[in-house]
C-alpha positions as CSV (number, residue, x, y, z in Angstrom):
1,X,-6.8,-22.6,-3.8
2,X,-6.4,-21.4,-0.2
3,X,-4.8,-23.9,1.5
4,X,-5.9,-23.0,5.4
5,X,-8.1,-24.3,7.5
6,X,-10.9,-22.0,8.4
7,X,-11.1,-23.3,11.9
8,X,-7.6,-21.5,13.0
9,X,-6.8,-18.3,13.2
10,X,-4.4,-17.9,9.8
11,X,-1.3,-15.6,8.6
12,X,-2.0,-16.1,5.4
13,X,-1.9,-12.3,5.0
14,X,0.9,-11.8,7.5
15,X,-0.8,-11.1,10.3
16,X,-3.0,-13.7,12.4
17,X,-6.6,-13.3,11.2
18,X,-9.6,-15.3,11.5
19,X,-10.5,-16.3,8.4
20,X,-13.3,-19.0,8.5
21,X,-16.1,-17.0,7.3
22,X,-16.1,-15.6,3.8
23,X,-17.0,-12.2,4.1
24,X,-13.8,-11.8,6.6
25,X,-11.5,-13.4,3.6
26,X,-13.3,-11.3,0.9
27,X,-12.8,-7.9,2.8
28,X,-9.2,-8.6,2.7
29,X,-9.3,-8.7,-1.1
30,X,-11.5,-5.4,-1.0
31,X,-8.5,-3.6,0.7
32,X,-6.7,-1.2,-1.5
33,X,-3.9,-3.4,-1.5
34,X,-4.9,-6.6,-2.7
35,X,-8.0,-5.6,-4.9
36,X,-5.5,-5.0,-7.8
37,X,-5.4,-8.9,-7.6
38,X,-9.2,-8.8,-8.7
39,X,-9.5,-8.4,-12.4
40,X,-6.3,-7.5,-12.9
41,X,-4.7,-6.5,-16.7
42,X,-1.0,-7.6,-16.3
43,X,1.5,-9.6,-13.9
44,X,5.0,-10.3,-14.6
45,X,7.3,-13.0,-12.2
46,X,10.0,-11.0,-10.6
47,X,11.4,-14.4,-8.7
48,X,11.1,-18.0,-7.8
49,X,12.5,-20.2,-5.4
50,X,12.3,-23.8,-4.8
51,X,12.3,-23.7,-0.9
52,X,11.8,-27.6,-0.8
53,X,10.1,-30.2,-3.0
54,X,7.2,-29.8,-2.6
55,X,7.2,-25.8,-1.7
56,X,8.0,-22.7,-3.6
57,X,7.7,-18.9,-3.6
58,X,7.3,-16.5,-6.4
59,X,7.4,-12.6,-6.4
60,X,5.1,-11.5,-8.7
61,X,4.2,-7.9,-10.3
62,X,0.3,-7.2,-10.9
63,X,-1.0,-4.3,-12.7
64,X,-4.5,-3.3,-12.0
65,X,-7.2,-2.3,-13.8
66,X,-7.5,1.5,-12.5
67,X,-4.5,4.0,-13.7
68,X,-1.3,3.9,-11.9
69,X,-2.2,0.8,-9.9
70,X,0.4,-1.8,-9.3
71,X,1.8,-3.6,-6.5
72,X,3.9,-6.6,-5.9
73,X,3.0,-10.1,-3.7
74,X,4.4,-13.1,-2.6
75,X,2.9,-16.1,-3.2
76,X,3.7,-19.1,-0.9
77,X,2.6,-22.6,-2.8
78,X,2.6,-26.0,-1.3
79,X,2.0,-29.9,-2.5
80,X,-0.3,-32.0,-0.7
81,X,0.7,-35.4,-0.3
82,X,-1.5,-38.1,0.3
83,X,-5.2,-38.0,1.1
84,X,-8.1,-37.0,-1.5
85,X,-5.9,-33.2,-2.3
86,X,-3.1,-35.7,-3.4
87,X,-1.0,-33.5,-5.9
88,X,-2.7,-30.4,-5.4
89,X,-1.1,-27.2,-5.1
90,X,-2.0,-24.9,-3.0
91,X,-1.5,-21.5,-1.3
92,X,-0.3,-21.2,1.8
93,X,0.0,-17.4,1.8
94,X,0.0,-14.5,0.1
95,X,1.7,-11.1,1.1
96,X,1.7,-8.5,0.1
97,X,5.3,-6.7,-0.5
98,X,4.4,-3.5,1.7
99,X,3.0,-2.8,4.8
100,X,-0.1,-3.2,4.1
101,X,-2.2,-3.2,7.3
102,X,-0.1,0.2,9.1
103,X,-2.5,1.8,8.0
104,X,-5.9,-0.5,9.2
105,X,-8.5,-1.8,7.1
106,X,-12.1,-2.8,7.1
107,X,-11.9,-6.1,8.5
């Protein structure tokens, strides 16, 4: 669903990170404020917006599994045209609505 290519540094978190290798990409979901993503009991959209045809942007609510866990993300999709993804939407970032990294993480 990811739509980056794993040979180029990425800011599909916000910041560039090289994400080519799983275990870089899976840490990011381990942080403490995207693992409410994993599992996750309840969402609700907050927003859309058509940006162009074939690119939009929601806001969405998540609410976690552990108590008191909830945070809010961005999701960036986009519409391949042409080729064998033809049609396919995809995500060209996700961020999270805080600042998530001030504080580091185990990347």
């Amino acid at each position: 669903f990811a739509g980056f290519d794993p040979f180029e540094r990425s800011t599909y978190f916000g910041p560039f990170f090289d994400l080519g290798q799983f275990e870089r990409f899976r840490r990011i979901f381990h942080h403490s404020s995207y693992r409410v993503l994993l599992g996750h009991k309840d969402r609700k959209i907050l927003s859309s917006l058509l940006v162009e045809e074939n690119r939009f942007k929601q806001r969405i609510w998540i609410q976690g599994t552990r108590p008191e866990e909830e945070e809010i993300f961005e999701f960036t999709m986009f519409q391949r045209i042409g080729g064998s993804w033809d049609g396919y939407w995809l995500t060209e970032s996700l961020l999270h609505d805080g600042d998530v990294f001030s504080g580091g993480m185990a990347y």
